[in-house]
KOLGU-753962 format. One record per residue: x, y, z of N, C-alpha, C in turn; residue in one letter. Coordinates in steps of 0.2 Angstrom, whole numbers, always signed. Example, Ala and Ser with C-alpha at 12.3 -4.5 7.8 and 13.67 -1.06 7.14 Angstrom:
2
pt npx->+66; npy->-28; npz->+39; capx->+62; capy->-22; capz->+39; cpx->+66; cpy->-16; cpz->+39; residuo->a
pt npx->+64; npy->-11; npz->+35; capx->+68; capy->-5; capz->+36; cpx->+64; cpy->+0; cpz->+39; residuo->s
// end
This chain:
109
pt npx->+2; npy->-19; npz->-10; capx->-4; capy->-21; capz->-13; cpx->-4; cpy->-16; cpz->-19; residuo->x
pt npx->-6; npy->-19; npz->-26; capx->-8; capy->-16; capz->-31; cpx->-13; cpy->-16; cpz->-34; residuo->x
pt npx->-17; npy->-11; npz->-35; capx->-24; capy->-14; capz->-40; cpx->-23; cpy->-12; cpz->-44; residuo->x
pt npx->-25; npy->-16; npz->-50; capx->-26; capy->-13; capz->-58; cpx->-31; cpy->-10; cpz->-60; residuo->x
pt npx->-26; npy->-3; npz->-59; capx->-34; capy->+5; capz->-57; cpx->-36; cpy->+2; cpz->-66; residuo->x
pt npx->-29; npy->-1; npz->-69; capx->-34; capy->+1; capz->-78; cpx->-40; cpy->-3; cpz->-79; residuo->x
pt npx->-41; npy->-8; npz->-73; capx->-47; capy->-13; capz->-75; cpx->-54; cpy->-9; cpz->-72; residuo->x
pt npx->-50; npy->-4; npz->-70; capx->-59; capy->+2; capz->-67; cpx->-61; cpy->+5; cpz->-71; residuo->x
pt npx->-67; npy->+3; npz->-71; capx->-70; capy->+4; capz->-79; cpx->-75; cpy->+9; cpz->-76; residuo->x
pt npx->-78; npy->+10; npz->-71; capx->-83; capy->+15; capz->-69; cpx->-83; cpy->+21; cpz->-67; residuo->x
pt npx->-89; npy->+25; npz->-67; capx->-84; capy->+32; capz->-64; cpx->-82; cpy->+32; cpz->-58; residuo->x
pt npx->-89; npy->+29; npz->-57; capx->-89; capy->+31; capz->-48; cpx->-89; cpy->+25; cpz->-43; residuo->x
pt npx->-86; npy->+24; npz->-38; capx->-86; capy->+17; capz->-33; cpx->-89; cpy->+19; cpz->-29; residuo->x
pt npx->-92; npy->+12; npz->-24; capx->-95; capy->+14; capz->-17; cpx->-89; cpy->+11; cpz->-13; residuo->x
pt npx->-92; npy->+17; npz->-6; capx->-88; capy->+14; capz->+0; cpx->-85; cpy->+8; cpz->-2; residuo->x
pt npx->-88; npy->+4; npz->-1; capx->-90; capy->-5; capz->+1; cpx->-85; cpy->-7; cpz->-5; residuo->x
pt npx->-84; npy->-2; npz->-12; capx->-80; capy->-7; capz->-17; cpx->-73; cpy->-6; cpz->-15; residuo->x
pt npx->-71; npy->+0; npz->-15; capx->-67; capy->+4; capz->-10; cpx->-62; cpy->-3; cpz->-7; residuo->x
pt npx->-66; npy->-2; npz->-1; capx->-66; capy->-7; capz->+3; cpx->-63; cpy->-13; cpz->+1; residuo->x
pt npx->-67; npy->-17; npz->-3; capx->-64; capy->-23; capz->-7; cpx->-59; cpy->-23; cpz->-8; residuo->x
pt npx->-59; npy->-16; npz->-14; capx->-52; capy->-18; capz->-16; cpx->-44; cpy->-19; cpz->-15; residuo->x
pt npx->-45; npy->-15; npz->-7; capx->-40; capy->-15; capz->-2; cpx->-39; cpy->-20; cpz->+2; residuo->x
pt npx->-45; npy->-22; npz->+4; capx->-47; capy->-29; capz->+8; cpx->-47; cpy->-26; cpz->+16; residuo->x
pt npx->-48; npy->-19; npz->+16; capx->-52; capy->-13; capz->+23; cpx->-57; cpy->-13; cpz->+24; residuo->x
pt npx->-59; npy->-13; npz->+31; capx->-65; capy->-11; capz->+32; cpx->-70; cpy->-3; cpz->+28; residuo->x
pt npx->-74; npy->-3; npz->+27; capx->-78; capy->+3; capz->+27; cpx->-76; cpy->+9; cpz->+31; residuo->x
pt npx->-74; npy->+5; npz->+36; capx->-74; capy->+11; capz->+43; cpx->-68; cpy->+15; cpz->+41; residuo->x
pt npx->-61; npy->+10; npz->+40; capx->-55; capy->+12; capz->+38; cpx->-54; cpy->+18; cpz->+32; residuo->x
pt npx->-60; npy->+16; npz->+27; capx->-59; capy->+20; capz->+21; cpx->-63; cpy->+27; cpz->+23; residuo->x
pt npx->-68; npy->+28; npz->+27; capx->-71; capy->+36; capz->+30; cpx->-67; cpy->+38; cpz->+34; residuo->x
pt npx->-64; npy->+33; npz->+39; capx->-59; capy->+38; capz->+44; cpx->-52; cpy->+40; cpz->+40; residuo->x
pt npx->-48; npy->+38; npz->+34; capx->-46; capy->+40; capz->+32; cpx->-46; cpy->+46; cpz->+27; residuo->x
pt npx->-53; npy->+46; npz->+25; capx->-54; capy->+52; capz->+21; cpx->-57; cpy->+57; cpz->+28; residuo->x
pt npx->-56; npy->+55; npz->+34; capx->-57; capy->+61; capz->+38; cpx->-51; cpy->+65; cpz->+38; residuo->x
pt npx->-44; npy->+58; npz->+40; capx->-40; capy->+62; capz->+40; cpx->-34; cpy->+64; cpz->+35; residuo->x
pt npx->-36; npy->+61; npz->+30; capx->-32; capy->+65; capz->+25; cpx->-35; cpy->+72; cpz->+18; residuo->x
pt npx->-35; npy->+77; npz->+19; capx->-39; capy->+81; capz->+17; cpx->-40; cpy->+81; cpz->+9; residuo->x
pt npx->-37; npy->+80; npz->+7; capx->-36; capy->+78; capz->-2; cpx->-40; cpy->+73; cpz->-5; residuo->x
pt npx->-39; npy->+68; npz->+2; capx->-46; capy->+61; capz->-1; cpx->-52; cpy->+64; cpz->+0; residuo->x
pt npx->-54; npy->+66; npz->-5; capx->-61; capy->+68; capz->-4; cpx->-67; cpy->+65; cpz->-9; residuo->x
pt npx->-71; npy->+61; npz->-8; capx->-75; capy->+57; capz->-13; cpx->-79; cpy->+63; cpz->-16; residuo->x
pt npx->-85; npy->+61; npz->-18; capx->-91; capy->+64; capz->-22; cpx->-96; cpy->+61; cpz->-18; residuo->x
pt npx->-100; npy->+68; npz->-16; capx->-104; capy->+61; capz->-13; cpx->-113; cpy->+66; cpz->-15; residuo->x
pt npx->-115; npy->+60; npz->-16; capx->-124; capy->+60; capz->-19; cpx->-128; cpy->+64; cpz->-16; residuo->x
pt npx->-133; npy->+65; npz->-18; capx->-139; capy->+68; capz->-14; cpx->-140; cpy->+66; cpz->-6; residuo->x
pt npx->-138; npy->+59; npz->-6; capx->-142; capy->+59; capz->+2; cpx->-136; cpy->+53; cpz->+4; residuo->x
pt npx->-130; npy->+57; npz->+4; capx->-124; capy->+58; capz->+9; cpx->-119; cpy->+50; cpz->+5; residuo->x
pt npx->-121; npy->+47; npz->+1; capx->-115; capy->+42; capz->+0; cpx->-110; cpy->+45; cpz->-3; residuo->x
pt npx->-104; npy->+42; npz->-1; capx->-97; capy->+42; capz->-5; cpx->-98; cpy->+39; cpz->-11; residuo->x
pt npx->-94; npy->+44; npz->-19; capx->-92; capy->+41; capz->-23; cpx->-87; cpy->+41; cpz->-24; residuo->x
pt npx->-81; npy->+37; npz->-24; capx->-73; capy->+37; capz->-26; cpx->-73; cpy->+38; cpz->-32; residuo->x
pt npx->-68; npy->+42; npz->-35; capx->-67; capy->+40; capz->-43; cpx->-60; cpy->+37; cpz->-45; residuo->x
pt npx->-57; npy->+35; npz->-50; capx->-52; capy->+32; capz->-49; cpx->-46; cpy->+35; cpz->-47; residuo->x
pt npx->-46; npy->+41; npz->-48; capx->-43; capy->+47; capz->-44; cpx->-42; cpy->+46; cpz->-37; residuo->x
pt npx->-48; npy->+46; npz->-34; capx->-50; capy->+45; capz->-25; cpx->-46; cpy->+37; cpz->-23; residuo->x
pt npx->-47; npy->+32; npz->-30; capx->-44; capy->+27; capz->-26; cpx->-37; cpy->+26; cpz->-26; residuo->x
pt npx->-32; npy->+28; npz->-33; capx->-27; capy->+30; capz->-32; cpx->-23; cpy->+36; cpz->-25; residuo->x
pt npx->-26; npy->+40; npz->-24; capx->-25; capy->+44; capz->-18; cpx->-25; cpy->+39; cpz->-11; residuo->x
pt npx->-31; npy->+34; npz->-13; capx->-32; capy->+29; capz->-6; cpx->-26; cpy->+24; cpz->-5; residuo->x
pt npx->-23; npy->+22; npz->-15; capx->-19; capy->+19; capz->-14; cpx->-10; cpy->+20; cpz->-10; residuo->x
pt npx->-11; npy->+26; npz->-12; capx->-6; capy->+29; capz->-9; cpx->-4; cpy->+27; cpz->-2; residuo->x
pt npx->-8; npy->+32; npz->+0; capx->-10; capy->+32; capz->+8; cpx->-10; cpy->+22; cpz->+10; residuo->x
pt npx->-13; npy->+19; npz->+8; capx->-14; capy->+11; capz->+11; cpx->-7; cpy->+9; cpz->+8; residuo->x
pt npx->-4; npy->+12; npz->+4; capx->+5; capy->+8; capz->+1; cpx->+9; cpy->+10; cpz->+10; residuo->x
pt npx->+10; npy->+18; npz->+10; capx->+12; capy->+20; capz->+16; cpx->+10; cpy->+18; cpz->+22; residuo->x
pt npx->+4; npy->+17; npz->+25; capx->+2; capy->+15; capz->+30; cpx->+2; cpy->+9; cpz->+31; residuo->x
pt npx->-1; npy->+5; npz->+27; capx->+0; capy->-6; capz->+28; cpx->+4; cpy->-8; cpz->+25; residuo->x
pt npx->+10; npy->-6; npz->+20; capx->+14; capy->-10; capz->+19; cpx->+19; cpy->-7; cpz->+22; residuo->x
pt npx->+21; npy->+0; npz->+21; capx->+26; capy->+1; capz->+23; cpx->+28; cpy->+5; cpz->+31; residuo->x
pt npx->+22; npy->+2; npz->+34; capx->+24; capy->+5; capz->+42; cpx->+23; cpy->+12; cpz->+44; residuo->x
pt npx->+20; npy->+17; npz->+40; capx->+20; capy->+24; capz->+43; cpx->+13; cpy->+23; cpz->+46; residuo->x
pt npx->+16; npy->+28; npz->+54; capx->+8; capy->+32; capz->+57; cpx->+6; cpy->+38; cpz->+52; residuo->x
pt npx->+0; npy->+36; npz->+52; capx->-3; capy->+44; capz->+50; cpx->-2; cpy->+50; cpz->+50; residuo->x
pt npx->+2; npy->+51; npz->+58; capx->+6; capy->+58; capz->+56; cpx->+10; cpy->+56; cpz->+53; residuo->x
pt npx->+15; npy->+53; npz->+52; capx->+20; capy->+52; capz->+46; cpx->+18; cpy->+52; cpz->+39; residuo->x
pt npx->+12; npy->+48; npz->+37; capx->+11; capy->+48; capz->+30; cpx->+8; cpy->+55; cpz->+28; residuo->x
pt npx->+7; npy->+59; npz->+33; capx->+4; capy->+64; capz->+31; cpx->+11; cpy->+69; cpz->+29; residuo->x
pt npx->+15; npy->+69; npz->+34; capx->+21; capy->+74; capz->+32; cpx->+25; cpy->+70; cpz->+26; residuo->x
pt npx->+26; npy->+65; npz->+26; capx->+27; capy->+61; capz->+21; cpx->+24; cpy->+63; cpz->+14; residuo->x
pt npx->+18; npy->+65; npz->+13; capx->+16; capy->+65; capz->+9; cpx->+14; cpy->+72; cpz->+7; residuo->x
pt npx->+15; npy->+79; npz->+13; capx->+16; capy->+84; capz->+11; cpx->+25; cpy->+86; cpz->+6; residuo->x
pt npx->+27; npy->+84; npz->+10; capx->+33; capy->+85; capz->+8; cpx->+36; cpy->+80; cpz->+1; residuo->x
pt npx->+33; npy->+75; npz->+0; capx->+36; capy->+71; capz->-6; cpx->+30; cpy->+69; cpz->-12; residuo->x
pt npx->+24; npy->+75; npz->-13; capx->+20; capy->+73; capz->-18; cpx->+23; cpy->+74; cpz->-25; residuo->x
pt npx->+27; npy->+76; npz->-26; capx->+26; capy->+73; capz->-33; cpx->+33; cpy->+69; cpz->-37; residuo->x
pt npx->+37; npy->+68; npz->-31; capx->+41; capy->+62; capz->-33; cpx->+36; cpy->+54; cpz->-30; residuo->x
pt npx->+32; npy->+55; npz->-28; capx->+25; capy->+49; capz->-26; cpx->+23; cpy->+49; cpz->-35; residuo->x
pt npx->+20; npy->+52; npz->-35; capx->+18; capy->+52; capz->-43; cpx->+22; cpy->+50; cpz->-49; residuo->x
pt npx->+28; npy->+51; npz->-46; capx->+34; capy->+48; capz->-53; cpx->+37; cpy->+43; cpz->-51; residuo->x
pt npx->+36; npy->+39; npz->-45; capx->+37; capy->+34; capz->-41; cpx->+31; cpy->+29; cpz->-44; residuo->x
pt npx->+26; npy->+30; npz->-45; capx->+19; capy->+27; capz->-44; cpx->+20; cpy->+24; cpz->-52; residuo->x
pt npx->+22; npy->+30; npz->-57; capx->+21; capy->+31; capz->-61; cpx->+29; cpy->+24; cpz->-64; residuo->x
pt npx->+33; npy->+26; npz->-64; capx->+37; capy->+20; capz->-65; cpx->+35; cpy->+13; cpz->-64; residuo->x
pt npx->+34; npy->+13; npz->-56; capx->+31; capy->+7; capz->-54; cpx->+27; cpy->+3; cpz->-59; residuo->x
pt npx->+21; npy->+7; npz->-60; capx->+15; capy->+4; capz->-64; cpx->+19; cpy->+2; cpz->-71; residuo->x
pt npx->+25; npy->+6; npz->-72; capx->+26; capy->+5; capz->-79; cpx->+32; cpy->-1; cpz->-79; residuo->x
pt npx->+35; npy->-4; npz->-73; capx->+38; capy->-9; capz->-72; cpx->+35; cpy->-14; cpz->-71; residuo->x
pt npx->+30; npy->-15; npz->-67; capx->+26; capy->-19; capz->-68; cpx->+21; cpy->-23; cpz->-74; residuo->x
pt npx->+19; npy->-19; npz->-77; capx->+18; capy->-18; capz->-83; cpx->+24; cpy->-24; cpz->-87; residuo->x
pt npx->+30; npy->-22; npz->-88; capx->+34; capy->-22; capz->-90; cpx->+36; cpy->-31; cpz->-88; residuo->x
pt npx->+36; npy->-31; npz->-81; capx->+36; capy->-39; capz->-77; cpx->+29; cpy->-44; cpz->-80; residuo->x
pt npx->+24; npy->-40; npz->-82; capx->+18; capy->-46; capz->-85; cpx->+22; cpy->-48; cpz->-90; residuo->x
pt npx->+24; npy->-42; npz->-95; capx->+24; capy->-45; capz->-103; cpx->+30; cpy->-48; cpz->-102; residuo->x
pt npx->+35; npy->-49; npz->-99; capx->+41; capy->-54; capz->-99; cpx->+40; cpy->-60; cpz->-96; residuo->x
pt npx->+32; npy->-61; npz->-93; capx->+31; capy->-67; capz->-88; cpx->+26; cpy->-69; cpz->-93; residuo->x
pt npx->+24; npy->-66; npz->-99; capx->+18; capy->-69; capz->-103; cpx->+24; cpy->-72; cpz->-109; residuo->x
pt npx->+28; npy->-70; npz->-111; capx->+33; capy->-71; capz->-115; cpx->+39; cpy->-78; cpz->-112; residuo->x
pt npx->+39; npy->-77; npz->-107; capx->+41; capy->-84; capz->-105; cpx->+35; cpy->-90; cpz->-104; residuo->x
pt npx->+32; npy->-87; npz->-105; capx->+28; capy->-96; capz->-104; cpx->+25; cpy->-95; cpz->-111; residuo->x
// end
């Protein structure tokens, strides 16, 4: 799954948008900011999560590893100790291939 973090135009998301944008539950996005220490939101005065696009890049990470590509948890977690910042230059190609795939699909038709 991909989302176009460019069309996030807000600062801040709630749980629930989170959620959406993944197509997870709520429950799924707090237990994984339980378990991964890095995902950490912003949260209000009287306790809500704010994601930033930062936080849902992080989240996207973590949902590319675990729902697409089959790692448990302790795996994406060693996984992601040990390989941050080829993920980042991974991530970064990626968005700039795909990119790359729109204008060649707008240019053919």
């Amino acid at each position: 799954m991909s989302i176009p973090l460019d069309s996030l135009t807000k600062r801040y998301y709630s749980v629930t948008e989170v959620a959406k944008l993944f197509g997870v539950t709520t429950s799924l996005v707090r237990y994984w900011e339980q378990q991964f220490d890095f995902l950490r939101p912003h949260k209000s005065s009287n306790g809500d999560r704010r994601f930033t696009t930062d936080n849902i890049r992080q989240f996207e990470v973590i949902y590319h590893l675990v729902k697409e590509q089959g790692y448990t948890l302790a795996g994406a977690k060693r996984y992601l100790k040990e390989e941050k910042d080829k993920i980042r230059q991974k991530q970064e190609v990626l968005k700039t291939l795909k990119r790359l795939r729109g204008f060649l699909e707008d240019l053919k038709i």
